[in-house]
C-alpha positions in Angstrom: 1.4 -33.4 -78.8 -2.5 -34.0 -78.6 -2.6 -33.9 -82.8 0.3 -36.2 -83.0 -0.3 -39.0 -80.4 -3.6 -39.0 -82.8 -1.4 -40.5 -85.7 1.7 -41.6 -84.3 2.7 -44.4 -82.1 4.7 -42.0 -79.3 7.2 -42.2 -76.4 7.1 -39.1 -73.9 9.5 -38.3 -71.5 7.4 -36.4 -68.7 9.1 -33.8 -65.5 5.2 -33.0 -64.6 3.1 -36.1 -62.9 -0.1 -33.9 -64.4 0.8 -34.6 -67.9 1.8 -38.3 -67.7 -0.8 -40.6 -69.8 -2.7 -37.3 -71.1 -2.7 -38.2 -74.1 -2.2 -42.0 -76.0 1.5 -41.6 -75.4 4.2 -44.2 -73.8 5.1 -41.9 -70.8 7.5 -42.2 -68.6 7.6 -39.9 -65.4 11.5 -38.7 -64.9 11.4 -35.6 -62.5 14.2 -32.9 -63.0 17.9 -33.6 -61.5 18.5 -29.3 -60.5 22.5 -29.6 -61.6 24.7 -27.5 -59.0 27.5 -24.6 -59.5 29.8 -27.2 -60.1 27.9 -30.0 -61.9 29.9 -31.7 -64.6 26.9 -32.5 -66.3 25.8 -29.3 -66.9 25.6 -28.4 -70.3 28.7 -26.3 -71.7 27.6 -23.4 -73.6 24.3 -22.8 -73.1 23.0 -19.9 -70.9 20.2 -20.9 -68.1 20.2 -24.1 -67.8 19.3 -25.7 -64.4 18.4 -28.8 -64.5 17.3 -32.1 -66.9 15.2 -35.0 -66.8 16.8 -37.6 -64.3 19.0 -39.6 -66.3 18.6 -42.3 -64.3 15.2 -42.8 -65.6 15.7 -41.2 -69.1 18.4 -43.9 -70.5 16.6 -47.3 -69.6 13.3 -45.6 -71.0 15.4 -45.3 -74.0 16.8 -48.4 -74.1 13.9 -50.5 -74.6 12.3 -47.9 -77.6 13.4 -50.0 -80.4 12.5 -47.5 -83.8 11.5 -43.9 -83.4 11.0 -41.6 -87.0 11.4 -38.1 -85.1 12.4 -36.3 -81.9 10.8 -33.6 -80.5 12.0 -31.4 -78.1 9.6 -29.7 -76.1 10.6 -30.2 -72.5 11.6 -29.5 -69.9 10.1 -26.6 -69.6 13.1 -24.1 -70.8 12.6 -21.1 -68.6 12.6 -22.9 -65.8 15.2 -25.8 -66.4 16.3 -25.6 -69.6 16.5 -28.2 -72.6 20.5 -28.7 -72.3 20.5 -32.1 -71.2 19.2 -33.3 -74.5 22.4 -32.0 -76.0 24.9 -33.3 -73.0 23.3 -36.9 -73.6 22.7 -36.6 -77.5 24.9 -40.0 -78.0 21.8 -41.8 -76.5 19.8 -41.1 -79.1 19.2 -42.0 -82.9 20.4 -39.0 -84.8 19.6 -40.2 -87.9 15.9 -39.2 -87.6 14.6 -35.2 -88.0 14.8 -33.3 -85.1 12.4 -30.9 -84.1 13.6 -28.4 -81.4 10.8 -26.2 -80.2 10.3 -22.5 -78.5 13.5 -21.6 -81.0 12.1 -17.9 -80.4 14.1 -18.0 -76.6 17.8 -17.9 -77.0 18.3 -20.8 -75.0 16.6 -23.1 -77.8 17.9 -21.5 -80.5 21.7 -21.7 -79.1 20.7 -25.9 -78.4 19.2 -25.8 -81.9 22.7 -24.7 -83.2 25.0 -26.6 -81.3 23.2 -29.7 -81.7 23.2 -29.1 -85.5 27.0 -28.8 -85.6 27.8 -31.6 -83.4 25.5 -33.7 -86.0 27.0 -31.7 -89.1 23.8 -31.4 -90.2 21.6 -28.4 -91.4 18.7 -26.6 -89.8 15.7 -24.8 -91.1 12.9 -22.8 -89.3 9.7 -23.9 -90.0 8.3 -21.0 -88.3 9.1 -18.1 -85.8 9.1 -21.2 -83.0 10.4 -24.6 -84.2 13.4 -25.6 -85.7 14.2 -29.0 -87.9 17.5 -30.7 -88.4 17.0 -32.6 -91.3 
């Protein structure tokens, strides 16, 4: 994140008031929404997950972001709550850019790597043993 807020002009979505404004970034601070046994926002499919940015907070944030070139997904932490929320609200973002999902070495990521990439009907490569691109 440090190396690309360097050359890029970035938004960050941030669970963690610690790493809001750490780096030239446009941050917003959306803590985690924990989703319940029978939350029907919960993300179908894919094991672990707990819990999402607020959404509350996420889709005005994305509102006003008029151009982006790439998403990465690097949060919310996925041990802990788990990245599905990015796939259950997919629609409100552009899909037309390259989307980098990272820690594709935990099942969790790898499974929202997948699914996303068929819901998009588009193809996936591994640039490493960690971070996945659908192109």
């Amino acid at each position: 994140t440090g190396f690309l807020a360097k050359h890029y002009n970035m938004y960050s979505i941030e669970h963690d008031k610690d790493f809001v404004n750490k780096y030239k970034s446009n941050y917003v601070h959306a803590p985690i929404v924990t989703y319940d046994k029978t939350d029907f926002l919960a993300p179908s499919g894919i094991p672990g997950q707990r819990g999402w940015y607020d959404p509350n907070i996420v889709k005005p944030f994305l509102d006003k972001i008029e151009k982006y070139d790439l998403i990465l997904v690097d949060g919310p932490i996925g041990q802990v709550h788990g990245r599905g929320g990015f796939y259950k609200y997919l629609h409100w973002f552009n899909t037309d850019v390259t989307i980098m999902i990272d820690d594709c070495n935990r099942s969790e990521e790898k499974i929202l790597l997948e699914k996303v990439s068929e819901k998009l009907n588009k193809s996936y490569i591994m640039l490493d043993d960690d971070t996945g691109v659908i192109l």
